[in-house]
Structures are given as C-alpha cells and as structure tokens.
Legacy VTK file of the C-alpha trace (Angstrom):
# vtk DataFile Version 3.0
C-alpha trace
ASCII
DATASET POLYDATA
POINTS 194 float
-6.995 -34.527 -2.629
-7.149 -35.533 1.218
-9.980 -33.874 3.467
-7.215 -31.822 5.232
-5.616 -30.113 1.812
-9.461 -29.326 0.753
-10.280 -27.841 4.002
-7.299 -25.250 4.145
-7.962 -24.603 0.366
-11.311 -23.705 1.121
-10.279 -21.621 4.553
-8.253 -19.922 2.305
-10.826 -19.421 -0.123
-12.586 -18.064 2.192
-10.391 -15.618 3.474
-9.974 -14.222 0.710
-13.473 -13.487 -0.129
-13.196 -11.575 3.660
-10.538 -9.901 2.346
-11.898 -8.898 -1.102
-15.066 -8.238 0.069
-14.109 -5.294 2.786
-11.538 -3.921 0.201
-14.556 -3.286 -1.951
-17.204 -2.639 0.913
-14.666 -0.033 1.633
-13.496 1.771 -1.214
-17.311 2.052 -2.076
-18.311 3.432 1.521
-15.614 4.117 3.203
-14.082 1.772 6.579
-16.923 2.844 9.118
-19.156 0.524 6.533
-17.142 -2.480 7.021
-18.077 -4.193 10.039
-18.420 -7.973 10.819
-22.132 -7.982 10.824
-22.026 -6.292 7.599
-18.975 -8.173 6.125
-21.098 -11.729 6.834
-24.276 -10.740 5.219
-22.198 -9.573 2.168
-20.170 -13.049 1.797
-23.236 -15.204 2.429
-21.191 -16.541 6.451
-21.973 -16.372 9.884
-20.560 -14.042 12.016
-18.942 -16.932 13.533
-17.153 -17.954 10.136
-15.314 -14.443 9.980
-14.113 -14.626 13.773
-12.557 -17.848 13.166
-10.599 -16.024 10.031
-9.807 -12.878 11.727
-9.717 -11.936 15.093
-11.957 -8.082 14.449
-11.984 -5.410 11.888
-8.366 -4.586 12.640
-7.264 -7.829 12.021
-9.281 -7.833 8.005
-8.315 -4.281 7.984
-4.273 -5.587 8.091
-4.696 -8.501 6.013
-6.445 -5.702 3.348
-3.096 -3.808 4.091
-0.988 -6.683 3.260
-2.918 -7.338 0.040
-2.498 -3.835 -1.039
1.144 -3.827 -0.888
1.415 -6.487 -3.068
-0.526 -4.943 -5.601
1.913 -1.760 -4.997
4.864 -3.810 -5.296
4.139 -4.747 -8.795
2.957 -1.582 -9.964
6.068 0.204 -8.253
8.719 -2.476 -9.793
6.279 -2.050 -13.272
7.539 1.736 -13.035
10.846 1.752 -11.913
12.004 -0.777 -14.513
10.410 0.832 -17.272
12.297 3.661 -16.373
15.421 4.618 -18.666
17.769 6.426 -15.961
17.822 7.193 -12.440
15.649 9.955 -12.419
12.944 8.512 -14.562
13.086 5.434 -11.942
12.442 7.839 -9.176
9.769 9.752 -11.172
8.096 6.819 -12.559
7.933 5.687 -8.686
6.867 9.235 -7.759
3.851 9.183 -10.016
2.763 5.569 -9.165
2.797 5.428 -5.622
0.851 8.998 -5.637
-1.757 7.600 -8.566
-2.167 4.317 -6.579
-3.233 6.705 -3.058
-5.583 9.134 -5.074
-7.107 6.067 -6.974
-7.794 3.302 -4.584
-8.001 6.282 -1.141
-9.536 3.084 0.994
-6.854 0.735 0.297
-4.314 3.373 0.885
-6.249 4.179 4.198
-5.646 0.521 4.989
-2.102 0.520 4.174
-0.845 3.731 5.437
-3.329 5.631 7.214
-5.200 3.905 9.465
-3.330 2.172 12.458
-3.195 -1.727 11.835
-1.610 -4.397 13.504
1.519 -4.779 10.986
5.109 -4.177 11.559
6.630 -1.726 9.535
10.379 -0.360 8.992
11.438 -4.172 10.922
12.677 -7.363 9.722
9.221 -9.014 11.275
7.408 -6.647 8.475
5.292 -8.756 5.856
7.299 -9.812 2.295
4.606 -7.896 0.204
5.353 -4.406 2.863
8.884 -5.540 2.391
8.293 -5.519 -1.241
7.002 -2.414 -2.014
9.483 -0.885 0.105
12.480 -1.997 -1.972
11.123 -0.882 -4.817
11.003 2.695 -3.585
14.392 2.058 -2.271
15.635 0.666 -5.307
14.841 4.000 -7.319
16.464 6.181 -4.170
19.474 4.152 -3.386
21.239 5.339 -6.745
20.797 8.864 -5.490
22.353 8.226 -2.190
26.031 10.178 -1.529
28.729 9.130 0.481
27.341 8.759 4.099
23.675 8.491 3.267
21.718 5.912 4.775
19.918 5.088 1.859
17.024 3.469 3.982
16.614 6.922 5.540
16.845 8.827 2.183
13.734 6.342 0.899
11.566 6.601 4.106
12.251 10.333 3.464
11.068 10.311 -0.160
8.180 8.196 0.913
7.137 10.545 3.267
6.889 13.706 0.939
4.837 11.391 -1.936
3.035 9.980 1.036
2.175 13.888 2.258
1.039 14.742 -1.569
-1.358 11.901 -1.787
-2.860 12.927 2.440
-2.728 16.816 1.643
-4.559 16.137 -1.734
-7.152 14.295 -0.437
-8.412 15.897 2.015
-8.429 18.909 0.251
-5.279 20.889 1.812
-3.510 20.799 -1.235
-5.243 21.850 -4.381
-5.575 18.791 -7.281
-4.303 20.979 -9.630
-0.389 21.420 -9.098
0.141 17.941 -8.391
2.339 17.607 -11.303
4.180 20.718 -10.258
4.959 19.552 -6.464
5.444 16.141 -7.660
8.051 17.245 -10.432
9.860 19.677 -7.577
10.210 16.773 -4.725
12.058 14.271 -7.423
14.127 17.501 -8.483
14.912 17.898 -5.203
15.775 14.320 -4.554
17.776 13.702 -8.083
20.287 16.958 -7.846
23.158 14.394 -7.037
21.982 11.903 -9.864
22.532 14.312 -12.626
LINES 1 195
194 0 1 2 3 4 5 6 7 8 9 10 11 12 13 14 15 16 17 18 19 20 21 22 23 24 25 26 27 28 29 30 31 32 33 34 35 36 37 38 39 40 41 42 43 44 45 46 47 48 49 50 51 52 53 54 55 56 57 58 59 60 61 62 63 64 65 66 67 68 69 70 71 72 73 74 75 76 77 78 79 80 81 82 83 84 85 86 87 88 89 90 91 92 93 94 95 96 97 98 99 100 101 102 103 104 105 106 107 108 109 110 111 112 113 114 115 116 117 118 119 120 121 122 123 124 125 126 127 128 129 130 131 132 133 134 135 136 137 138 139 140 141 142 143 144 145 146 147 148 149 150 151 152 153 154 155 156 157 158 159 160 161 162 163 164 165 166 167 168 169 170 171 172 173 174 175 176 177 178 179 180 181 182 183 184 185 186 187 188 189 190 191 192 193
C-alpha cells in the first residue's frame, strides 16, 4: 500500500470516528453537547484534526445527516419489499420511517430537523438522501392517479409521517394513538389502491 492510499484510508478513518462519535455524543445529550472542543477530547484529536475534516458543527452535523439516510434507506427498502401489496408497502414505510424518528430523535434532528448544509428535493442532493427518498416514493408512486405528480404525492406523505414523529415528540400529540393516526394517514393515502 503506497503512503498516499494509507493516508486517505486513515483520513477516512478518521472521519468517521467524527462522525460516529457526535451521532452518539448526541443521541445521549442532545446537539448543544456536541461541540468541537468536546468532539476532540472524546476521539482522542486536536481541535485542529476535526477542522481539517469538517469545516464546524454544521458541517459534522450534515455528514451525521447523510449517514442517517443511509441507514433509513435500508430500513425503508427492508419494509417496503417485505410488503405483500401496495398498501402494506406504504404501511410498512409508514411505520418505519415513524419508528426510526421516535427511536434515534438526534439522528432524526440531524436529518430533518435541524437546518444543515445539504440539498434536498434537487438533483445535487446526496445518493443516500436520494435513497431514502425513492423508497418512500416507491411505496406512493403505485397510488398515484392520472395527473398526480407522484414526487408531490410522496413529499406529501412524508410530510404527514414526518408531522407524527415532530408532534409526538415534543409532546403535542399524545404516544398513545400513534397506531390510530398512523393507520388513518395510509387509509387516506391508499383509497385509490384498493
């Protein structure tokens, strides 16, 4: 292995452990703990190190963002293929995306809360936001009538399951008719899909 290939693999090595290590520093305090002072003592690197990785907190905050819709992605595409018809797909989506936001609230923060420097909804967006996108679309799409964007129809699902998992945690929606709401938006959505 030249110098040059060992060097990147350890910059990337590295990044990651940035990466991991604010995901968890986060979903243990919350964001406000995850600083760059803090961030360095945890991995053991200067301050330095992490500047020359990312730019600030925004910047590790994104590339937490990006991870997390990768992980998403595979638990959406888990879902919707173990699905038997188009309303299970869009159920089985339902109930992930909404189990992923109650379960992992920092992450989701990261991804969909919290403003990051990412472009969403463009071509320019990151493959893994991409990703876990499609899948969501893939389970709406089927649903779509005549005339329908279906990119509009998904954003518009996304943004009622996105709604349940916000309203739930902070406590404006109570825990216990999640089922119930949840059950009533894919109703809602599947009327067309019989």
């Amino acid at each position: 292995m030249t110098i040059q290939k060992r060097r990147e693999r350890e910059r990337a090595e590295r990044e990651l452990l940035i990466v991991s290590a604010a995901r968890e520093l986060a979903e243990t305090e919350g964001w406000d703990a995850v600083t760059t002072r803090r961030l360095a003592a945890e991995i053991e690197y200067s301050q330095p190190v992490l500047y020359s990785h990312f730019k600030d907190k925004g910047a590790i905050m994104a590339a937490v963002a990006v991870e997390g819709c990768a992980v998403l992605a595979v638990e959406l595409r888990t879902a919707r293929t173990a699905a038997k018809d188009t309303r299970g797909a869009l159920a089985a989506i339902g109930e992930t995306y909404t189990s992923f936001g109650r379960l992992r609230p920092a992450l989701y923060d990261a991804m969909f809360t919290h403003m990051v420097d990412l472009p969403f909804a463009t071509p320019e967006a990151p493959a893994p936001l991409q990703a876990a996108f499609g899948e969501i679309l893939q389970a709406v799409e089927p649903i779509a009538a005549e005339g329908d964007d279906p990119a509009l129809l998904t954003e518009t699902y996304w943004a009622g399951l996105h709604g349940l998992v916000t309203l739930m945690r902070s406590g404006r929606l109570p825990e216990g008719a999640h089922e119930e709401r949840l059950a009533l938006l894919i109703s809602h959505f599947t009327t067309r899909a019989g």
